[in-house]
Every structure is written in structure tokens, then in C-alpha cells.
Backbone as CSV, one residue per row, in Angstrom:
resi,resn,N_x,N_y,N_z,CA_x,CA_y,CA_z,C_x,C_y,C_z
1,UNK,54.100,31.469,-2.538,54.260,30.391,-1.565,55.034,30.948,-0.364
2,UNK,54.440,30.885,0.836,55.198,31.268,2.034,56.291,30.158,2.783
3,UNK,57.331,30.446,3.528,57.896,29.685,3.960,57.788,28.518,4.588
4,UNK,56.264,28.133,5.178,55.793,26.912,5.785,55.022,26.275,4.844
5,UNK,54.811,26.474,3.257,54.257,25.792,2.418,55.586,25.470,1.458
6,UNK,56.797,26.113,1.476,57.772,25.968,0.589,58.568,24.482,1.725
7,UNK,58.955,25.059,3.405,59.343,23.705,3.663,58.613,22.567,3.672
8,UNK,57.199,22.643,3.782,56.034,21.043,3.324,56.690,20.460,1.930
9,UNK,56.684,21.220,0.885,57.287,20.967,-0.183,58.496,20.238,-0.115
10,UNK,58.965,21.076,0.257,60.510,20.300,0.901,60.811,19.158,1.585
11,UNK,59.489,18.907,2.711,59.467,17.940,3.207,58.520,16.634,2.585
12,UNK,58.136,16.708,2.072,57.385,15.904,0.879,58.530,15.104,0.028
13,UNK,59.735,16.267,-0.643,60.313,15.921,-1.690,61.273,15.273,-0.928
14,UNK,61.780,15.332,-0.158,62.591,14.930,0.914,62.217,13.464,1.186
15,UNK,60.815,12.998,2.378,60.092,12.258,2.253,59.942,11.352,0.984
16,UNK,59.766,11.663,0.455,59.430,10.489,-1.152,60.641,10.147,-1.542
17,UNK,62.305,10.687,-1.477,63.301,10.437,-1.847,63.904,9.482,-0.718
18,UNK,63.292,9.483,0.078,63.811,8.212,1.194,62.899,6.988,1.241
19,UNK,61.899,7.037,-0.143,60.901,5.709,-0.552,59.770,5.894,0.007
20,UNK,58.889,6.854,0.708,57.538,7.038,1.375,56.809,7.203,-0.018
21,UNK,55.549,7.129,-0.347,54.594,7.753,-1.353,53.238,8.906,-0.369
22,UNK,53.457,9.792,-1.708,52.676,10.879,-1.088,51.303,10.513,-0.724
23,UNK,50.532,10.762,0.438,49.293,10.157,0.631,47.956,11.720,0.265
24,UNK,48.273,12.684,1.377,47.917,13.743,0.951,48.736,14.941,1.576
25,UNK,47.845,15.995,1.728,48.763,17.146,1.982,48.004,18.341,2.676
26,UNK,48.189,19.152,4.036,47.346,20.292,4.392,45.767,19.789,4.966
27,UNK,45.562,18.341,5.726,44.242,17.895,5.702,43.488,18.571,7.190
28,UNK,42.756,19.375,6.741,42.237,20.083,7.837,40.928,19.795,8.287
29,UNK,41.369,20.416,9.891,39.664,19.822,10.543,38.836,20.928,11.335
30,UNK,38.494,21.336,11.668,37.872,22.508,12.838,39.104,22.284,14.026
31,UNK,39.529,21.335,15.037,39.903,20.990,15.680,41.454,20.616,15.654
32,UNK,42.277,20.468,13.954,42.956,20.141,13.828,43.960,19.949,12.432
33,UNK,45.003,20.091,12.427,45.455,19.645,10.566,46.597,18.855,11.072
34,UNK,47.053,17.962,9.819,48.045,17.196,9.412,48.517,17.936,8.172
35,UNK,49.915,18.363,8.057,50.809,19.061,7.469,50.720,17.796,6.039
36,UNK,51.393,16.555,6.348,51.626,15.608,5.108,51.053,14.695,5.632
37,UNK,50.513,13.885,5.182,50.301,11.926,5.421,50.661,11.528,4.070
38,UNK,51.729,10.486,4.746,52.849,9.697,3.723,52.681,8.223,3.883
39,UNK,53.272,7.430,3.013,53.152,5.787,3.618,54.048,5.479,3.296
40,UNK,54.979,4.483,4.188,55.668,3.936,4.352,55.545,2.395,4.512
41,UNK,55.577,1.701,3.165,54.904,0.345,3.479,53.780,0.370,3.733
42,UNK,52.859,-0.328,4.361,51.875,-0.649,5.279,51.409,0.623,6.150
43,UNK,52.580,1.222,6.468,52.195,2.004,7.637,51.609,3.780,7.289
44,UNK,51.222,4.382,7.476,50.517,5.220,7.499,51.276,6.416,8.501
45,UNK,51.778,7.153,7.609,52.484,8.020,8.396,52.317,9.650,8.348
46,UNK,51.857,10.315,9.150,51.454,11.478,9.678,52.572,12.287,10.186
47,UNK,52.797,13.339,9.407,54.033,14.279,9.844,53.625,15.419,9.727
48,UNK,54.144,15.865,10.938,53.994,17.446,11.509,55.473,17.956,10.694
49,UNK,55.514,19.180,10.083,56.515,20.231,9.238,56.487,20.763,10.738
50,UNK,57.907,21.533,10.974,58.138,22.164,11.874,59.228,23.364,11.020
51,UNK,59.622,24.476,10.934,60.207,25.404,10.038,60.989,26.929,10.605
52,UNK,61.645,26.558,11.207,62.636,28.187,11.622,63.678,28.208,11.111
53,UNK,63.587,29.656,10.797,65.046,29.819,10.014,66.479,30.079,10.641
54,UNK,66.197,29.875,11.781,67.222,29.309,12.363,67.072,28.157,13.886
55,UNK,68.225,27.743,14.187,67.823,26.848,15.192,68.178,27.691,16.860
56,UNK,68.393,29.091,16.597,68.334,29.987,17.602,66.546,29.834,18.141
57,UNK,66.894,29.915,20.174,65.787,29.385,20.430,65.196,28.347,20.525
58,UNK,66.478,27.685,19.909,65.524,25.394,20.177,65.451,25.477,19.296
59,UNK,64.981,26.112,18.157,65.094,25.599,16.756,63.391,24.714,16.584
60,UNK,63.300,24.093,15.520,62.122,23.850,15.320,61.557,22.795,16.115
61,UNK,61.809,21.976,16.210,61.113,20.713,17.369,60.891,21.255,18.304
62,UNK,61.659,22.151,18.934,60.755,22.672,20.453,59.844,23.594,19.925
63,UNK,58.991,23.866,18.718,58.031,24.741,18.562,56.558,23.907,18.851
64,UNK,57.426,22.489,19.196,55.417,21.497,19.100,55.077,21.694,20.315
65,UNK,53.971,21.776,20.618,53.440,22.007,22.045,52.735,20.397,22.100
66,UNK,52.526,20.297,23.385,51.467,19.565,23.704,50.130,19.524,23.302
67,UNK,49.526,20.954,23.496,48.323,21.049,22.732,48.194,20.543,21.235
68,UNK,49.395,21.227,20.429,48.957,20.698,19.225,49.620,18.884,18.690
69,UNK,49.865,18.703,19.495,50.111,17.067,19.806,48.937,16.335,19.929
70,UNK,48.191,16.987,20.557,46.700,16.642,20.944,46.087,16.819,19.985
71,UNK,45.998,17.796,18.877,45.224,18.425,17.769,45.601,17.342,16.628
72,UNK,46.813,17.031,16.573,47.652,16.528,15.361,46.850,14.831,15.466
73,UNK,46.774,14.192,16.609,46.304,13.098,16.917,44.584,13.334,16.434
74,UNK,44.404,14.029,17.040,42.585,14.119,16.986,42.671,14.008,15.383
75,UNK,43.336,15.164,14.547,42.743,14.862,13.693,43.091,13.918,12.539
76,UNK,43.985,12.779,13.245,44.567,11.557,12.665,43.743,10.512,12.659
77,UNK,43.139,10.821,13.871,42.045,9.755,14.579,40.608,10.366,13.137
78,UNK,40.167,11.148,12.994,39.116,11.341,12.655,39.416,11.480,10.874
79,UNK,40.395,11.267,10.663,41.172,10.759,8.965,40.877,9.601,9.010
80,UNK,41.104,8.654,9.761,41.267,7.438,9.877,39.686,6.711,9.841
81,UNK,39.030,7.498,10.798,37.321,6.823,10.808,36.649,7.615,9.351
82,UNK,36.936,8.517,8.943,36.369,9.071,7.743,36.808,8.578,6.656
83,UNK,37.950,7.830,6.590,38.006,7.085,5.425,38.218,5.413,5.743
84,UNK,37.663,5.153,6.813,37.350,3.746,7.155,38.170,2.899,7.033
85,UNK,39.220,3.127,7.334,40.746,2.962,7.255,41.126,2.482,8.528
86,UNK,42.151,1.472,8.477,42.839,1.079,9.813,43.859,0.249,9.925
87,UNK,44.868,1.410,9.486,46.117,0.668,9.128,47.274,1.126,10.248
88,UNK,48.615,0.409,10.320,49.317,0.884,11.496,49.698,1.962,11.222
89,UNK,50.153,3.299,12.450,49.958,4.416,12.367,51.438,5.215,12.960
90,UNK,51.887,5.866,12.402,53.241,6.114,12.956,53.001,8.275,12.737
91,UNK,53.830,9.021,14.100,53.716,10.261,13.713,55.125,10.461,13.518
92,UNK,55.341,11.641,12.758,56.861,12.201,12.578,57.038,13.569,12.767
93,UNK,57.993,13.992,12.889,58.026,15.681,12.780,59.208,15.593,11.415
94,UNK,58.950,16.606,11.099,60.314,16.776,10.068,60.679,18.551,10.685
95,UNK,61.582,18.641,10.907,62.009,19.864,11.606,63.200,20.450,10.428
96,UNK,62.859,21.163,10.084,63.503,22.264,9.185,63.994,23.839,9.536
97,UNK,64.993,24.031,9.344,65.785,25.264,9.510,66.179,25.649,8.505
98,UNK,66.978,26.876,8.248,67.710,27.164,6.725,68.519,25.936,6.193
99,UNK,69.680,25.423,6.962,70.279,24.972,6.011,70.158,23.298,6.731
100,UNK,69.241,22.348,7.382,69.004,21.178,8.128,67.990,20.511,8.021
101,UNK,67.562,19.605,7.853,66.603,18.761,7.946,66.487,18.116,8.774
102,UNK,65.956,17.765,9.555,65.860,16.320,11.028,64.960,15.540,10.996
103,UNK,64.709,14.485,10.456,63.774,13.690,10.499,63.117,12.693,11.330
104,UNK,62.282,13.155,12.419,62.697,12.275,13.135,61.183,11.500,13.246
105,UNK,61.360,10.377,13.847,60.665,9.159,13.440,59.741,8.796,14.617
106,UNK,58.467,8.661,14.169,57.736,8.179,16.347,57.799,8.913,17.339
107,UNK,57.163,10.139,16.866,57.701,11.124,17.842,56.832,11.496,18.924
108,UNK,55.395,11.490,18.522,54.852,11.009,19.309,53.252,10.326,19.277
């Protein structure tokens, strides 16, 4: 297991210990992946893992670009029509370093 499949893990176990249930995990598209989709209640929640081992450099949240903001959506949007689904929709990052977690909520 490499370090961006050990913090998903992490962020999963993390995630479910603050009451989310696991939805899936790694859902890939030509165009795009979602790291976790979790639910929270009703809501349907899509989180980007973000993972440096240190926060030298911005640390992990400044690693999201725009582009893949764009990617992360597309392929939320096309989860959503493929399983005919249409529930409210929330994104997250979970930003991980060695020894931090940041969870942050609606991000974009």
C-alpha cells in the first residue's frame, strides 16, 4: 500500500468515526476520479484525499488545482446520472500530512 492509498484509508476511518457511512472508494472515469464518496445523512458526500508529508510548501490543500476541481465535479456529475441518483451533494477535501488531519467541509 502506498502512501495515498494508506491516507484514503485513513481518511475513510477517520470519516466513519465522525458518523459518515462508507459509500465507495477510488471511483474512476477517463476524465476523472473521486478518492471516497461517503454519506452523511441524506447528503452525498464526495471527498478529495489530499496527502504531504509535510505541510512545507502549503501543505496539502494547496495541492488542488482548478483543473482537477473540474475533473472531481465531472466525475461526480456522471456518478450521479449512472446510478440515477439525485440526492444533495456536498464536496470535501480531507488534507493530510504526517502528523494532521483537516477536514474541511464545502470546499468546493
Amino acid at each position: 500500500m502506498n502512501q495515498g492509498q494508506a491516507a484514503e484509508q485513513q481518511a475513510r476511518h477517520y470519516l466513519e468515526q465522525q458518523g459518515l457511512s462508507f459509500v465507495a472508494a477510488n471511483v474512476s472515469y477517463p476524465f476523472g476520479e473521486i478518492d471516497l464518496i461517503m454519506r452523511e445523512q441524506q447528503t452525498l458526500v464526495f471527498v478529495e484525499v489530499k496527502y504531504r508529508s509535510s505541510s512545507q510548501f502549503g501543505g496539502a490543500i494547496q495541492a488542488l488545482s482548478q483543473a482537477q476541481i473540474r475533473r472531481i465535479r465531472m466525475a461526480a456529475s456522471h456518478y450521479l446520472q449512472q446510478n440515477k441518483i439525485n440526492p444533495s451533494c456536498r464536496f470535501d477535501v480531507m488534507a493530510i500530512t504526517a502528523n494532521d488531519i483537516n477536514w474541511l467541509k464545502g470546499c468546493f
